[in-house]
PDB file of N, CA, C, O and CB in Angstrom:
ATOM      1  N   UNK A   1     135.241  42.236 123.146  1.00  0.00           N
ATOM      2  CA  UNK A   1     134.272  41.246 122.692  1.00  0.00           C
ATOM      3  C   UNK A   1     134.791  40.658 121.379  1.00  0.00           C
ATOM      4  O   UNK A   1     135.300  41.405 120.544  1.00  0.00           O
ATOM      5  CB  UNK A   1     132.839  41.881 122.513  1.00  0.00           C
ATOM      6  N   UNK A   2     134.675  39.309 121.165  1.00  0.00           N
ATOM      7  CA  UNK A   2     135.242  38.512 120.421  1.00  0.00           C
ATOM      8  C   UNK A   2     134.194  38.060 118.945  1.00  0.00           C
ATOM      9  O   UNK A   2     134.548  37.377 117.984  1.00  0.00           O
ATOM     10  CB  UNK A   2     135.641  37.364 121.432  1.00  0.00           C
ATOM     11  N   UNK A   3     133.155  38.557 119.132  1.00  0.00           N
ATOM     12  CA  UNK A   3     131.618  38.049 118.664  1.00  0.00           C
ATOM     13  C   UNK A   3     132.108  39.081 116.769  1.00  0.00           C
ATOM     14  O   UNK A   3     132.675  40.115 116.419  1.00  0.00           O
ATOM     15  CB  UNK A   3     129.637  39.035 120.202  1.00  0.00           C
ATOM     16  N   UNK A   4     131.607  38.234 116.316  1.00  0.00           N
ATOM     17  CA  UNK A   4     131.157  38.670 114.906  1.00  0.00           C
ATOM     18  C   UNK A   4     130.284  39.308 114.617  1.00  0.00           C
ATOM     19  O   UNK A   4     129.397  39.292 115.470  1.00  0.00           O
ATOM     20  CB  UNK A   4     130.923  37.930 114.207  1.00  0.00           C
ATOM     21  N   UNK A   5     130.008  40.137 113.443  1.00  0.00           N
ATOM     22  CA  UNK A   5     128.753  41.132 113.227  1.00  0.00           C
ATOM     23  C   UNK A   5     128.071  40.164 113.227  1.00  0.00           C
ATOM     24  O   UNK A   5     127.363  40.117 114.233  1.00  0.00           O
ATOM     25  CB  UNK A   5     128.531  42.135 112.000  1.00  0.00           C
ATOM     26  N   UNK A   6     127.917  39.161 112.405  1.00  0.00           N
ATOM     27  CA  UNK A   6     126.593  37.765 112.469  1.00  0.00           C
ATOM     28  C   UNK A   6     126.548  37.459 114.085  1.00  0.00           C
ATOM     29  O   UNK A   6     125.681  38.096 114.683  1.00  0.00           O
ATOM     30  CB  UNK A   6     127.169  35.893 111.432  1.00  0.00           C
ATOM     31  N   UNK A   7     127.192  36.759 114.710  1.00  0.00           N
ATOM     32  CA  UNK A   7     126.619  36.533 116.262  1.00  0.00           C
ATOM     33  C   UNK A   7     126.555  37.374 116.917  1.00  0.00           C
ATOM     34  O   UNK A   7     125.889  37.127 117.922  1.00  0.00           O
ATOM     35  CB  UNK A   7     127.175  35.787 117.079  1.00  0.00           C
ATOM     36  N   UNK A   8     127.082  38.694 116.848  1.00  0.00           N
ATOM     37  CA  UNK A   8     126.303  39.787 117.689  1.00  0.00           C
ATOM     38  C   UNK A   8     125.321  39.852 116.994  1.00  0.00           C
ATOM     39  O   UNK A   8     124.509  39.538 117.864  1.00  0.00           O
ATOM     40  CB  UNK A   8     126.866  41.169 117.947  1.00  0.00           C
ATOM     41  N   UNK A   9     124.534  40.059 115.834  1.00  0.00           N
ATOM     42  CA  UNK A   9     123.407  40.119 115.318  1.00  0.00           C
ATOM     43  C   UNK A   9     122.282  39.249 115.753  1.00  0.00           C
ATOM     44  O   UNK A   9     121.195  39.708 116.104  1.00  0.00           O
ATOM     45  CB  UNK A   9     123.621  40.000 114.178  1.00  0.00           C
ATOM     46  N   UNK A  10     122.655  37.597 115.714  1.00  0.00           N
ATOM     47  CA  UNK A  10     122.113  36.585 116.510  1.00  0.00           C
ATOM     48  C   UNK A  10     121.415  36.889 117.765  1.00  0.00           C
ATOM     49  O   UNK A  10     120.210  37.047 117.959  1.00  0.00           O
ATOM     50  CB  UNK A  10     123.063  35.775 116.792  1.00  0.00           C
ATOM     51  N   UNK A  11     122.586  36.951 118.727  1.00  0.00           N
ATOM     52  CA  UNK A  11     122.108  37.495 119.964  1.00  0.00           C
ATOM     53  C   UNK A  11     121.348  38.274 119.810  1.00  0.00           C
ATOM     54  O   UNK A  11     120.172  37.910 119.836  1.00  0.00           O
ATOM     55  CB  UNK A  11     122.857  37.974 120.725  1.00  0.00           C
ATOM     56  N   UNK A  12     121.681  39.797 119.563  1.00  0.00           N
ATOM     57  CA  UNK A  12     120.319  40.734 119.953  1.00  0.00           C
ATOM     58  C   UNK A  12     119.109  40.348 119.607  1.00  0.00           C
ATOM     59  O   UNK A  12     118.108  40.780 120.179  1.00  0.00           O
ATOM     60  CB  UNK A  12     120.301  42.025 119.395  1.00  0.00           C
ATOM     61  N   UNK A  13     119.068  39.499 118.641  1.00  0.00           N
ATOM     62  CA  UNK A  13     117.848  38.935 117.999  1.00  0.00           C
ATOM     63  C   UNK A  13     117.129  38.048 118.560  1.00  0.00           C
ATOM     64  O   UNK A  13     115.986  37.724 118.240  1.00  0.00           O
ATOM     65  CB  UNK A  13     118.059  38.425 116.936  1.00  0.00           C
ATOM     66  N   UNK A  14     118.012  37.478 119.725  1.00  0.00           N
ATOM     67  CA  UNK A  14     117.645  36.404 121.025  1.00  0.00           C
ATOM     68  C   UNK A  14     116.693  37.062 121.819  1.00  0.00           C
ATOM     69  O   UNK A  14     115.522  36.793 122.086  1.00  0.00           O
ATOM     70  CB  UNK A  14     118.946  35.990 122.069  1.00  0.00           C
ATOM     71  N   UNK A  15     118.026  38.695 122.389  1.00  0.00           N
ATOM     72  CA  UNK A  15     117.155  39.255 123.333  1.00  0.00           C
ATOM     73  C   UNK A  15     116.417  39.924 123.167  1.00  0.00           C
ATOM     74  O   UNK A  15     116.143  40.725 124.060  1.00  0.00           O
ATOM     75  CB  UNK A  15     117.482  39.703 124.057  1.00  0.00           C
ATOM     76  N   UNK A  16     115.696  39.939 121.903  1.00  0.00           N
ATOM     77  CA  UNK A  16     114.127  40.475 121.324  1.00  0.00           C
ATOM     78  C   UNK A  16     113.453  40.052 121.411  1.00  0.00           C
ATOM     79  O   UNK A  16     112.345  40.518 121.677  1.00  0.00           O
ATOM     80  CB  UNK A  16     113.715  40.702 120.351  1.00  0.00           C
ATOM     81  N   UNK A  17     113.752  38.836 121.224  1.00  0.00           N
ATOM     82  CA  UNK A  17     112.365  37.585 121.366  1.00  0.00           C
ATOM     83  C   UNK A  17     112.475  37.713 123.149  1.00  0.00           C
ATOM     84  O   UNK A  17     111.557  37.942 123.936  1.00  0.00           O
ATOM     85  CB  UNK A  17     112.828  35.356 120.506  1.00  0.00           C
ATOM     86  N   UNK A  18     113.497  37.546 123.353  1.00  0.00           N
ATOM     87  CA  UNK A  18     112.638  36.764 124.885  1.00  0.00           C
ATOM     88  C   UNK A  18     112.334  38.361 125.491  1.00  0.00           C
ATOM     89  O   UNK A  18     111.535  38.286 126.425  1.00  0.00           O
ATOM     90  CB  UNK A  18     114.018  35.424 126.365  1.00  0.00           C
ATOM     91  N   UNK A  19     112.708  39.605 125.240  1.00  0.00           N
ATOM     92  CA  UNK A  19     111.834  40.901 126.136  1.00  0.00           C
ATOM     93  C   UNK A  19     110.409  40.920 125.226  1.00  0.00           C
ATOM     94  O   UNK A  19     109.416  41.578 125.538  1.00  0.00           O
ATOM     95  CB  UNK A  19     112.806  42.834 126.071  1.00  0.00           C
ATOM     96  N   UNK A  20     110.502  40.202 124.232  1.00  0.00           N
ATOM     97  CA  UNK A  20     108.944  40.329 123.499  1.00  0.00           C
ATOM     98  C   UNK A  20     108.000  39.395 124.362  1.00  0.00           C
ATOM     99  O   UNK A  20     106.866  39.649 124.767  1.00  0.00           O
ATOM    100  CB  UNK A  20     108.904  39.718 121.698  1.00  0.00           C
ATOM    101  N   UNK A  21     108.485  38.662 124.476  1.00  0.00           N
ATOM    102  CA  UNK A  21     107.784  37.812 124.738  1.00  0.00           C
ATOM    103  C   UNK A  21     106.753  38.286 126.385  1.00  0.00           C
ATOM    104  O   UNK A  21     105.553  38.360 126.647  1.00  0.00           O
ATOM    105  CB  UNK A  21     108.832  36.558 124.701  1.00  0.00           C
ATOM    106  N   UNK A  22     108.251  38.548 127.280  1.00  0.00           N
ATOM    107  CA  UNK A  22     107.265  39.557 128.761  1.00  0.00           C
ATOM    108  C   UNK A  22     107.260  38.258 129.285  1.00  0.00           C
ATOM    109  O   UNK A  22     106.073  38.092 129.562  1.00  0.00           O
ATOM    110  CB  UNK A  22     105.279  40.537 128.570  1.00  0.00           C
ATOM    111  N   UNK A  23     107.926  37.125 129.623  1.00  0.00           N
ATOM    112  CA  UNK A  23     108.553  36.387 130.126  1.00  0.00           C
ATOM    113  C   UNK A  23     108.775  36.424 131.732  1.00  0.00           C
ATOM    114  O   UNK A  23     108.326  35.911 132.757  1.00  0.00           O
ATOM    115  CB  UNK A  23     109.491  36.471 129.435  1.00  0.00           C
ATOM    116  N   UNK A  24     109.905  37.501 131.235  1.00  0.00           N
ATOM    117  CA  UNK A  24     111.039  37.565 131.989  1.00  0.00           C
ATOM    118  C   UNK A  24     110.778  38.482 133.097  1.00  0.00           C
ATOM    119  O   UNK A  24     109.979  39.403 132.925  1.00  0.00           O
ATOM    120  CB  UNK A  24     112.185  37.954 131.201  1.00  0.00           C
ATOM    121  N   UNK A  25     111.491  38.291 134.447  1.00  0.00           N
ATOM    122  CA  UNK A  25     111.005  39.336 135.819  1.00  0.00           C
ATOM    123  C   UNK A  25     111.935  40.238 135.157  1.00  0.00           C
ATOM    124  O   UNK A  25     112.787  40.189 134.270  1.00  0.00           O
ATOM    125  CB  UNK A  25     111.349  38.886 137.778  1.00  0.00           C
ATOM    126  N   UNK A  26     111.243  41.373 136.231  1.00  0.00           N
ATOM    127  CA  UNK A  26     112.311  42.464 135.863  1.00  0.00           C
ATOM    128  C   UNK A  26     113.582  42.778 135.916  1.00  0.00           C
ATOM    129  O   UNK A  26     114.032  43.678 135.207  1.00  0.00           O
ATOM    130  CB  UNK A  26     112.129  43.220 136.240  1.00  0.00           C
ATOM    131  N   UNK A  27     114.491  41.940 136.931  1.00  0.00           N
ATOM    132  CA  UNK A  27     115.881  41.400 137.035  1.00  0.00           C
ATOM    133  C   UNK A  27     116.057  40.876 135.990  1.00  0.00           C
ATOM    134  O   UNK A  27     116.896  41.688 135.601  1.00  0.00           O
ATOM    135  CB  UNK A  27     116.214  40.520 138.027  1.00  0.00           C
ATOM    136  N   UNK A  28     115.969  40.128 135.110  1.00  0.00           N
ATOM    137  CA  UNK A  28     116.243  39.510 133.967  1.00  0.00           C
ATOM    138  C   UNK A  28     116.157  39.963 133.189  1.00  0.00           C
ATOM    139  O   UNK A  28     116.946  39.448 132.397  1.00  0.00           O
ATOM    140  CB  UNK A  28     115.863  38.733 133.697  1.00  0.00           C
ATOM    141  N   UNK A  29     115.424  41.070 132.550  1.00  0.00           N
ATOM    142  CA  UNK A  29     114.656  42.049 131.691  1.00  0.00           C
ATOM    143  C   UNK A  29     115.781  43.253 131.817  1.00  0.00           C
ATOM    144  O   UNK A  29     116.224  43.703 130.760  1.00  0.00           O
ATOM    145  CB  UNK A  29     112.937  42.460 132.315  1.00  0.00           C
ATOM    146  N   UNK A  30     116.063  43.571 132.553  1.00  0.00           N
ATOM    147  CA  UNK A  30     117.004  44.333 132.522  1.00  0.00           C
ATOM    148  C   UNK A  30     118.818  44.194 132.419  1.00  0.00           C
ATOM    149  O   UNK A  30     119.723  44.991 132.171  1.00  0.00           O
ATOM    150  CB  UNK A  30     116.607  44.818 133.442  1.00  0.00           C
ATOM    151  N   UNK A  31     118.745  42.775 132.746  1.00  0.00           N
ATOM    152  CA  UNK A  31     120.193  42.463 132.028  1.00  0.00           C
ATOM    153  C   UNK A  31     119.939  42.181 130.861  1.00  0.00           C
ATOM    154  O   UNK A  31     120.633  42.574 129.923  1.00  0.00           O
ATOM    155  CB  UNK A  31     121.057  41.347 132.534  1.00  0.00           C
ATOM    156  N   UNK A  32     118.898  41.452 130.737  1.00  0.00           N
ATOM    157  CA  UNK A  32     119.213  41.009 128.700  1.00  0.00           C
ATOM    158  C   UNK A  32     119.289  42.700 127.879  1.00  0.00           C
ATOM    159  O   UNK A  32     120.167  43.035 127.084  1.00  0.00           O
ATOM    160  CB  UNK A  32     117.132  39.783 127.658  1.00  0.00           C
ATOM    161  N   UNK A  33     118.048  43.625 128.371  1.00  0.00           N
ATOM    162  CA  UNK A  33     118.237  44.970 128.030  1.00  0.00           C
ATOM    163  C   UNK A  33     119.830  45.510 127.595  1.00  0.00           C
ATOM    164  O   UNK A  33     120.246  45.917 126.511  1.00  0.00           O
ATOM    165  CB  UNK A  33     117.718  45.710 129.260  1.00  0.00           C
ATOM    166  N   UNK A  34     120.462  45.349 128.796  1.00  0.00           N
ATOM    167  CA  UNK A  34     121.996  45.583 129.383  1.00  0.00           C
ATOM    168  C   UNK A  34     122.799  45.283 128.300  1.00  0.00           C
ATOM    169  O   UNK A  34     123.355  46.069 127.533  1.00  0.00           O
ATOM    170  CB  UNK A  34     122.478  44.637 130.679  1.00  0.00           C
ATOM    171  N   UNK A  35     122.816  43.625 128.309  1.00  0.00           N
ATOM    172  CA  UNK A  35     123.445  42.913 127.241  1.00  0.00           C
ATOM    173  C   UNK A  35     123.134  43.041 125.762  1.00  0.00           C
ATOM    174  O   UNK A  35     123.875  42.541 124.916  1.00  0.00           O
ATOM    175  CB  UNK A  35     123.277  41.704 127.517  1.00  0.00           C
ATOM    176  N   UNK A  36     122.114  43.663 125.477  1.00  0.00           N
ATOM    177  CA  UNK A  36     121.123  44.054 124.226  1.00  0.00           C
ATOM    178  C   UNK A  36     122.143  45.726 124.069  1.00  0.00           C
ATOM    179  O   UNK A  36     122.799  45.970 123.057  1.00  0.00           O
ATOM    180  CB  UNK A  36     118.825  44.206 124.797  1.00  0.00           C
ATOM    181  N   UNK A  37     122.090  46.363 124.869  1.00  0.00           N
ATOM    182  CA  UNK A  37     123.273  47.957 124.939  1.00  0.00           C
ATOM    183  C   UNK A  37     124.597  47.250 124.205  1.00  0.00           C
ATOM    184  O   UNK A  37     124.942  47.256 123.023  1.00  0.00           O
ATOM    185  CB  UNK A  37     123.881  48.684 127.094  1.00  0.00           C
ATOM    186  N   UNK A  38     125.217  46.620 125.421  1.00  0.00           N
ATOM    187  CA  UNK A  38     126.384  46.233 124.878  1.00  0.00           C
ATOM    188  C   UNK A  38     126.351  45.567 123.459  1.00  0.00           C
ATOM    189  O   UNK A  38     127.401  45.728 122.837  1.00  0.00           O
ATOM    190  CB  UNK A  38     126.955  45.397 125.797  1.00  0.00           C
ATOM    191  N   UNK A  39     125.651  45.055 122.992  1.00  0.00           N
ATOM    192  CA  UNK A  39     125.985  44.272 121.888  1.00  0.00           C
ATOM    193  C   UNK A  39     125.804  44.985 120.377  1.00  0.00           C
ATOM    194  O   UNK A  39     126.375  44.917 119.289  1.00  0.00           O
ATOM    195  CB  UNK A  39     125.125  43.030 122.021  1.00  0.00           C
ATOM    196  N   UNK A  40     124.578  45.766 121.006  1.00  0.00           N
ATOM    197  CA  UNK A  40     124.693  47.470 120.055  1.00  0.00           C
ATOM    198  C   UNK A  40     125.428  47.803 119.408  1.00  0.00           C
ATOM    199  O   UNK A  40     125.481  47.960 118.188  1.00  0.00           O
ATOM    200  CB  UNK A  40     124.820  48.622 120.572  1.00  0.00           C
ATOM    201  N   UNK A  41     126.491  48.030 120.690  1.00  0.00           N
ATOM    202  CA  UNK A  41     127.803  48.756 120.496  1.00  0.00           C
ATOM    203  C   UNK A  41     128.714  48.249 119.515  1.00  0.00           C
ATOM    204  O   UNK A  41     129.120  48.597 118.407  1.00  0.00           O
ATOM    205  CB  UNK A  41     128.527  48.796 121.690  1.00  0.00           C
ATOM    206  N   UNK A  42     128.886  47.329 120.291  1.00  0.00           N
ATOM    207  CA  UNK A  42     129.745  46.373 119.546  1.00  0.00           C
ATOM    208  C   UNK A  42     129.721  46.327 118.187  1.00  0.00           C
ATOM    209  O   UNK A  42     130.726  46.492 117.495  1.00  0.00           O
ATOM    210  CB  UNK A  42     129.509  45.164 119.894  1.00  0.00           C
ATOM    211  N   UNK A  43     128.132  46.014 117.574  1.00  0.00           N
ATOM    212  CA  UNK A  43     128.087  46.296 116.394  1.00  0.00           C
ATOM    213  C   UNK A  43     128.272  47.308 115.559  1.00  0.00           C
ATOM    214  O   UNK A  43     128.845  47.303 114.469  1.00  0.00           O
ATOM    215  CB  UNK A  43     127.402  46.058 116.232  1.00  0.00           C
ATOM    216  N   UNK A  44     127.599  48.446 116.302  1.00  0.00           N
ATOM    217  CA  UNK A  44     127.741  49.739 115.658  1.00  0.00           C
ATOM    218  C   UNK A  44     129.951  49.503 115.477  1.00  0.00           C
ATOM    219  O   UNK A  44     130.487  49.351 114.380  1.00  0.00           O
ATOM    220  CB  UNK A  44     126.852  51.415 117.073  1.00  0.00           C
ATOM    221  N   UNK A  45     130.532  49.535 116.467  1.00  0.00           N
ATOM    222  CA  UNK A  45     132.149  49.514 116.418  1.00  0.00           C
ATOM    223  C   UNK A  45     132.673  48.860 115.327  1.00  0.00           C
ATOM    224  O   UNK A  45     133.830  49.032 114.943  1.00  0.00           O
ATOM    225  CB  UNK A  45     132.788  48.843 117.591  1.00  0.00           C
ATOM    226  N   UNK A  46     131.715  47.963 114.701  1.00  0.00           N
ATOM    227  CA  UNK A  46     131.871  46.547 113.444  1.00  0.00           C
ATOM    228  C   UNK A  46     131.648  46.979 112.575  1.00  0.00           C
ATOM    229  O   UNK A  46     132.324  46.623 111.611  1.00  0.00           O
ATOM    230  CB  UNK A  46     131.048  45.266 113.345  1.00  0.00           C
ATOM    231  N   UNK A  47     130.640  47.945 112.373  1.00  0.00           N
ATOM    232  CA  UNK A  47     130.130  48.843 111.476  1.00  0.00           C
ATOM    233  C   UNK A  47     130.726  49.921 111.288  1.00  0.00           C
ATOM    234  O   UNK A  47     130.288  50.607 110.364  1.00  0.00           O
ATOM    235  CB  UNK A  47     129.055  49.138 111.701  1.00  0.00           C
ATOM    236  N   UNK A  48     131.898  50.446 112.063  1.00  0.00           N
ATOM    237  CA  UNK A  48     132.484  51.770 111.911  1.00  0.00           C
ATOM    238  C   UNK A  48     133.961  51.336 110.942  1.00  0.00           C
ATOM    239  O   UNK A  48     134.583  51.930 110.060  1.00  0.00           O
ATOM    240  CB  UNK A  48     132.806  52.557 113.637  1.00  0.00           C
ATOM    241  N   UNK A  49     134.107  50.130 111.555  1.00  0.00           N
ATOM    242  CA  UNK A  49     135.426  49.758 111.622  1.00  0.00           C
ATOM    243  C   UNK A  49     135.362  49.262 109.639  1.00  0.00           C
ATOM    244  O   UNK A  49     136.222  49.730 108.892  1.00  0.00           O
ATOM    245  CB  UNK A  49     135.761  48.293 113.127  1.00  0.00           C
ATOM    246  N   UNK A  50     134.523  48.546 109.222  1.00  0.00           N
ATOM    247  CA  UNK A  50     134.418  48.286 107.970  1.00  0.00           C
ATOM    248  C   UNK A  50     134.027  49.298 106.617  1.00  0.00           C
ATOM    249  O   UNK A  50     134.187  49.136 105.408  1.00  0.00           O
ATOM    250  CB  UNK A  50     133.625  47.389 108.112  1.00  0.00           C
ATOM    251  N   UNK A  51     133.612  50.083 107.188  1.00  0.00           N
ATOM    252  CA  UNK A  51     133.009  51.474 106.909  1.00  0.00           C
ATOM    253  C   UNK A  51     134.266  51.940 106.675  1.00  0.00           C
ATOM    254  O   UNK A  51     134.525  52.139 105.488  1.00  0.00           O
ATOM    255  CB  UNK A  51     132.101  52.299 108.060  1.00  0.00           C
ATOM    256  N   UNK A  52     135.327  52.227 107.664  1.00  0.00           N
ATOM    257  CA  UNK A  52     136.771  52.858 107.429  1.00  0.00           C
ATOM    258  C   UNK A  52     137.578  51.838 106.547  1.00  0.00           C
ATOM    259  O   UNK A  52     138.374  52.295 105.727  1.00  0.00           O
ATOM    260  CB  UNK A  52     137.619  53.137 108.928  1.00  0.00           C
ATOM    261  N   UNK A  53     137.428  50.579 106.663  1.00  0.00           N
ATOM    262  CA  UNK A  53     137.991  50.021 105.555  1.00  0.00           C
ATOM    263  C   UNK A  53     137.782  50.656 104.348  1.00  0.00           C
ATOM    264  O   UNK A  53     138.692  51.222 103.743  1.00  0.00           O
ATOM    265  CB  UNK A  53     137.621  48.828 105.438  1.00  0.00           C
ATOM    266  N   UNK A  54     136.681  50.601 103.972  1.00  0.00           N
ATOM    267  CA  UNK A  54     135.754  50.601 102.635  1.00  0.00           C
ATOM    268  C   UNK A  54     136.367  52.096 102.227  1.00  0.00           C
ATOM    269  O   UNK A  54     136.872  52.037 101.105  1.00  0.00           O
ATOM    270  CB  UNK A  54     133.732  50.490 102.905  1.00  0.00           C
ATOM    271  N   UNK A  55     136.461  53.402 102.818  1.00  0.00           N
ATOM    272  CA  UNK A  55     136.801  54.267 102.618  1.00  0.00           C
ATOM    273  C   UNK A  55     138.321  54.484 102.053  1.00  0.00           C
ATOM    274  O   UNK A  55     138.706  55.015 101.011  1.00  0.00           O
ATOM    275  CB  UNK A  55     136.432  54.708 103.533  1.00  0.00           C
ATOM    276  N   UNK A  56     139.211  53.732 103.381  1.00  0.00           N
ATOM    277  CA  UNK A  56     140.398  53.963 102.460  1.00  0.00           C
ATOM    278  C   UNK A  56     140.688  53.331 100.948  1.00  0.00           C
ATOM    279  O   UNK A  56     141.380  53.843 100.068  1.00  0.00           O
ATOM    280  CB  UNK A  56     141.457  53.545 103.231  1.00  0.00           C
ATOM    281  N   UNK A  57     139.720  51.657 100.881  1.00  0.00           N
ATOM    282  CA  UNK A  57     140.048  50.928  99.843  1.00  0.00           C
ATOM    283  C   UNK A  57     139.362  52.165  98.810  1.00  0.00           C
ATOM    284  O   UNK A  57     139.479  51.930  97.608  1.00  0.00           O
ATOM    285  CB  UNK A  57     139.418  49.234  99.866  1.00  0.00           C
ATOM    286  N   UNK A  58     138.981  52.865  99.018  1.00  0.00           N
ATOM    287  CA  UNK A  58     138.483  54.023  97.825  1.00  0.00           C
ATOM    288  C   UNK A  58     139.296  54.665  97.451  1.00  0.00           C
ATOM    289  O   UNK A  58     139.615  54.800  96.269  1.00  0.00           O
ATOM    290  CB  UNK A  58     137.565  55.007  98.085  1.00  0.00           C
ATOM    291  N   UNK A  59     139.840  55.241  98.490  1.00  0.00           N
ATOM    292  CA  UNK A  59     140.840  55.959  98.605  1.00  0.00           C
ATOM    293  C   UNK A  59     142.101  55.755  97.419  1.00  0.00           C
ATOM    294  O   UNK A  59     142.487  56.550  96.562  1.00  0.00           O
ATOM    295  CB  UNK A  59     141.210  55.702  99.959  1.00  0.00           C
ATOM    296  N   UNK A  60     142.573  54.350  97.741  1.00  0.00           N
ATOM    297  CA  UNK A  60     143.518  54.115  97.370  1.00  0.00           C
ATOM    298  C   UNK A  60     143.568  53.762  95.338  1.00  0.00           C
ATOM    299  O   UNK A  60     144.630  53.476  94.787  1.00  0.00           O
ATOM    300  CB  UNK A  60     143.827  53.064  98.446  1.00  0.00           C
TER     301      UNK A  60
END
């Protein structure tokens, strides 16, 4: 995934509103869910990865 901590942030923030909302059938509800996992991740990985920056720049 190519997405930035800001537009992965964006997104999930998309697919909050629209599962808030109760919109959506349950086919739909469960991919944005899906895509809401993945994008998690992603972030949390964005968050690990800068985190280890920050550590060595201590480090050093």
């Amino acid at each position: 995934m190519d997405k930035t901590f800001e537009e992965t942030m964006k997104e999930l923030e998309e697919i909050v509103v629209k599962l808030e909302k109760g919109d959506l059938s349950l086919d739909e509800s469960v991919k944005e869910y899906t895509r809401g996992i993945e994008l998690s991740k992603h972030a949390y990985e964005l968050l690990e990865n800068a985190k280890s920056k920050l550590v060595v720049k201590e480090e050093e």
